[in-house]
C-alpha positions as CSV (number, residue, x, y, z in Angstrom):
1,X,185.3,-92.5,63.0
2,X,187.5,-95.3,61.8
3,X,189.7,-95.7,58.4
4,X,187.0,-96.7,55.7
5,X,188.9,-95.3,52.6
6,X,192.0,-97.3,51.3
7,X,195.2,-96.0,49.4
8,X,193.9,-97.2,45.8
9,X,190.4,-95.6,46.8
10,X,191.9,-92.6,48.2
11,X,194.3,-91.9,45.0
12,X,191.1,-92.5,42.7
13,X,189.1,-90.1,45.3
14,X,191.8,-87.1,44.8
15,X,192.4,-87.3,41.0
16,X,188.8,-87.3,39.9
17,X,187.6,-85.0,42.5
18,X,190.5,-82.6,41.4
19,X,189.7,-82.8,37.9
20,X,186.3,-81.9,38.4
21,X,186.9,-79.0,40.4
22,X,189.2,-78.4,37.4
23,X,187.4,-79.1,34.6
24,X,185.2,-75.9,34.1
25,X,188.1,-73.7,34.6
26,X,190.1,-75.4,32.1
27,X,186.8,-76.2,29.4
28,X,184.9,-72.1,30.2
29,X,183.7,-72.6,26.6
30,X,181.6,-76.0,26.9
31,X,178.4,-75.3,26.5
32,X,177.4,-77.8,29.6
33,X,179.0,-75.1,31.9
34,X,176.6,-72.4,31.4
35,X,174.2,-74.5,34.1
36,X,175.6,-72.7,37.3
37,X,174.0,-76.6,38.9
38,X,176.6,-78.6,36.9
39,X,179.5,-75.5,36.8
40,X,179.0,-75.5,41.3
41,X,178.2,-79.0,41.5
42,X,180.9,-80.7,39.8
43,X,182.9,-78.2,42.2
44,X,181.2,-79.9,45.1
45,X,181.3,-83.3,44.1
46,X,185.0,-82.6,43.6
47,X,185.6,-81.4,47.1
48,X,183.8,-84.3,49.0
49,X,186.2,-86.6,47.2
50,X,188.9,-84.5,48.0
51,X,187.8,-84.3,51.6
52,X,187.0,-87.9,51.6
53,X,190.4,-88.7,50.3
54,X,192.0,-86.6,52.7
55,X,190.5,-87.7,55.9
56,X,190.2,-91.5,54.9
57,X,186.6,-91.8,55.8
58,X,183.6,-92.3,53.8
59,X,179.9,-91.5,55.2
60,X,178.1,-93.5,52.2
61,X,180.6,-96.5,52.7
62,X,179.1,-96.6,56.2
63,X,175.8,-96.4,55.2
64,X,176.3,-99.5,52.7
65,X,178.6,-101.3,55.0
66,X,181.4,-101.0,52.5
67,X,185.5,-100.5,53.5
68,X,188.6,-100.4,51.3
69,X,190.7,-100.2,53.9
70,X,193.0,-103.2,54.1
71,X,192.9,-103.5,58.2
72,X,189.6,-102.8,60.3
């Protein structure tokens, strides 16, 4: 399990990923978080890109052949 996640990607990664586990916390009143699908699964789209960040390794980027990582 190699690097496939660069520092630009992985910044991007951790500020979206915390503001969508954010989000319904900070918004309870939005009408779109009454789903409980979009209220959990912006939750767990959140922490994948947080994980992803984290660990600097992507399982889709594999799949596509994709790396931001500046060295291989």
């Amino acid at each position: 399990m190699s690097a496939n996640v660069g520092t630009i990607d992985r910044v991007l990664r951790f500020i979206v990923g915390a503001i969508l586990i954010a989000l319904p916390f900070a918004m309870p009143g939005l009408e779109v978080w009454a789903n409980p699908v979009l209220h959990y699964g912006a939750f767990a789209v959140g922490a994948v890109m947080i994980l992803t960040a984290l660990v600097r390794f992507c399982p889709a980027y594999v799949l596509i052949g994709a790396n931001t990582c500046g060295a291989k």
